[in-house]
C-alpha positions, 0 to 999 in steps of 0.5 A: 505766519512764517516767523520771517514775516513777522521778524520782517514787519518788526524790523521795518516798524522799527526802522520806520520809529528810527527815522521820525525821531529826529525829524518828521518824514517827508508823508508828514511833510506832504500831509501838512500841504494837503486841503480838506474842508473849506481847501484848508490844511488846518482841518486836515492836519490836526484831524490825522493828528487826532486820530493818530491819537485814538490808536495809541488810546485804543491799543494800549489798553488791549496791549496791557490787557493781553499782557497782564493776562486780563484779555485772551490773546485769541479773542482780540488778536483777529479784532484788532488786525482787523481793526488796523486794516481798517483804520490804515485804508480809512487814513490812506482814503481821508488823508492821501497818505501810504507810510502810516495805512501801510504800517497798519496794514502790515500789523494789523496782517500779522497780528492773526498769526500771533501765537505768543503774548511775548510776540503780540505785545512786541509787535504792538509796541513796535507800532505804539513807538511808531504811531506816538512819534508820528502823532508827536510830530503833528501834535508839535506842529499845531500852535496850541496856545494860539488855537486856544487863545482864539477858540476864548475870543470865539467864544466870547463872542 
């Protein structure tokens, strides 16, 4: 891996955490008119919320691992790339989205070329910045409380 492609998927995931910090981007904007089961939105938006989730839950831990010495950088780093590919081409089929697949993508690409732990763990901040403000942004937009209220009255039925 060049350093400048590294450098270059670096500065554009921190480009794109930048922008979805004060407002959500316009994929997430789209992704909230998009129908799923039953030509619903609902399912659609909080089960690419939740799995926004599940890769910040599943990179963090390998993240730290590596960093504290706990896991070989060259037993995961092809694992997980391949694994964000993987998990971008699933969201980009099931959600007809490209900004989020893409980064995956681009990470998920680079990270086999990784030859440091100070480069793994820089990158993989970068997309955790990322994909937690991503995942911020559906999470703000479901109305918990209400949800809640309602799966209660369900089940009291």
């Amino acid at each position: 891996m060049s350093s400048s492609e590294f450098q270059t998927v670096c500065n554009n995931v921190e480009r794109l955490f930048k922008n979805e910090w004060m407002e959500r981007s316009d994929e997430i904007r789209q992704l909230e008119s998009r129908k799923g089961a039953w030509n619903c939105t609902f399912a659609v938006h909080i089960f690419c919320q939740g799995e926004t989730q599940e890769i910040i839950e599943f990179v963090w831990p390998i993240r730290s691992a590596v960093k504290a010495g706990r896991l070989s950088l060259e037993a995961i780093k092809s694992f997980l790339g391949t694994t964000l590919i993987e998990k971008g081409a699933k969201m980009s089929r099931y959600y007809k989205i490209t900004e989020l697949p893409g980064v995956l993508n681009q990470v998920g690409s680079v990270l086999s070329e990784v030859t440091s732990v100070e480069d793994f763990v820089r990158i993989l901040d970068l997309l955790l910045l990322y994909v937690g403000r991503y995942n911020y942004w559906l999470d703000a937009d479901l109305d918990w409380k209400t949800l809640s209220e309602t799966h209660e009255k369900l089940r009291a039925m």
